[in-house]
C-alpha positions in Angstrom: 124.4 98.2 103.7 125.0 101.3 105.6 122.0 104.2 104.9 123.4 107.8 105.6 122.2 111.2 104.0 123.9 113.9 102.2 123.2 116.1 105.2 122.8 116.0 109.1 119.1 117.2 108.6 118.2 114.9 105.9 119.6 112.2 108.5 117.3 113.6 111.2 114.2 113.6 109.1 114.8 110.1 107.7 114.9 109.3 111.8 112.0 110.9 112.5 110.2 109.5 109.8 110.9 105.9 110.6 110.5 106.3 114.7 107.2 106.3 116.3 106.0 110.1 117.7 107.5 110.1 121.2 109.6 107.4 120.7 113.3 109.2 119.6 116.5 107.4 121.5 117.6 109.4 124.3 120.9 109.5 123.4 122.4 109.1 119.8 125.4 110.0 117.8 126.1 111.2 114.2 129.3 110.7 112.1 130.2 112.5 109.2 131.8 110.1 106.4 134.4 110.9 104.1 134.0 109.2 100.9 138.0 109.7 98.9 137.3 112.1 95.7 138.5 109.5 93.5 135.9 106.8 94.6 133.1 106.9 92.0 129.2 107.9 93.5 126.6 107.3 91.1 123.4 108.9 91.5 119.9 106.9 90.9 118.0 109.3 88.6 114.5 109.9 87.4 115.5 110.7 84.1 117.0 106.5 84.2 114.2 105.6 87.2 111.3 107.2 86.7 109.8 104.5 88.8 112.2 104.9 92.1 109.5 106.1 94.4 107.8 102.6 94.2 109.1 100.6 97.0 110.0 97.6 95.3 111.7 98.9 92.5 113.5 101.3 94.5 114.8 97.9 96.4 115.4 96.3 92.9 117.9 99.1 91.8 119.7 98.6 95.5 119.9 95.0 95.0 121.2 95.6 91.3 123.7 97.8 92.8 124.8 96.0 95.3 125.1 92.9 92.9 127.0 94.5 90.4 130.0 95.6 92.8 130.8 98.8 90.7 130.8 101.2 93.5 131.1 101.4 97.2 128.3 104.3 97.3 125.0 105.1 95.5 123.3 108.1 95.8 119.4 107.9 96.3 116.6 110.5 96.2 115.1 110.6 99.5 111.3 109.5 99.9 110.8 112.3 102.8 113.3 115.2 101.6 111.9 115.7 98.4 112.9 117.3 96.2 116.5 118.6 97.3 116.9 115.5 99.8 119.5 112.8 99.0 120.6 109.8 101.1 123.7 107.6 100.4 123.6 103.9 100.5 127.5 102.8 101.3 128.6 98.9 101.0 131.1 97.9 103.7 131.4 94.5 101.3 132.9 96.4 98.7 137.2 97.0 98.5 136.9 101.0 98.8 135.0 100.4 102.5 137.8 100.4 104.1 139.2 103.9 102.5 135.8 106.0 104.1 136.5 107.6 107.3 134.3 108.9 109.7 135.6 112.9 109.9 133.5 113.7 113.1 131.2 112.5 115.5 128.7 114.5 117.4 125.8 113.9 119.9 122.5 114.3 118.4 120.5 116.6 120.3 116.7 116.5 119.8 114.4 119.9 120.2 112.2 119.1 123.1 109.3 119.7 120.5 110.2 116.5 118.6 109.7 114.4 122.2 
């Protein structure tokens, strides 16, 4: 599975939430993906998933998704954006992988503050 977020600053913070303090990649790049308007997106919910911030349910419902084939995206909630942030979980196994497109690719610049 590929993890991406809604936005280039959700995609930062999930970064700098999962990389040791001092420890951010010297260089990196960032693509924006086009998902076609006529693929279906379904959202994970807390009205459905009131539960989704436990860990291992939250990996349950990924695995479900993935299992059940009926998308080639999900959106998440994202643990560290809360509680605008959402993430996207895209499945390069299903058919529709191979209609994304990546739009745009840039450099990822870090503030020196964040080194």
């Amino acid at each position: 599975m590929v993890y991406a977020s809604l936005a280039y600053e959700g995609a930062l913070l999930e970064q700098l939430a999962h990389t040791p303090a001092g420890d951010l990649p010297s260089t990196q790049m960032a693509s924006r993906i086009v998902i076609p308007d006529d693929c279906a997106v379904p959202a994970v919910g807390e009205a459905e998933h009131p539960d989704w911030r436990n860990g291992a349910r939250s990996q349950r419902i990924g695995a479900e998704w993935v299992a059940s084939g009926g998308s080639v995206a999900l959106r998440v909630p994202s643990f560290v954006a809360q509680p605008w942030g959402w993430n996207v979980i895209l499945n390069p196994l299903h058919p529709d992988f191979a209609r994304l497109s990546v739009a745009e690719v840039v450099d990822v610049v870090w503030d020196a503050r964040f080194k």
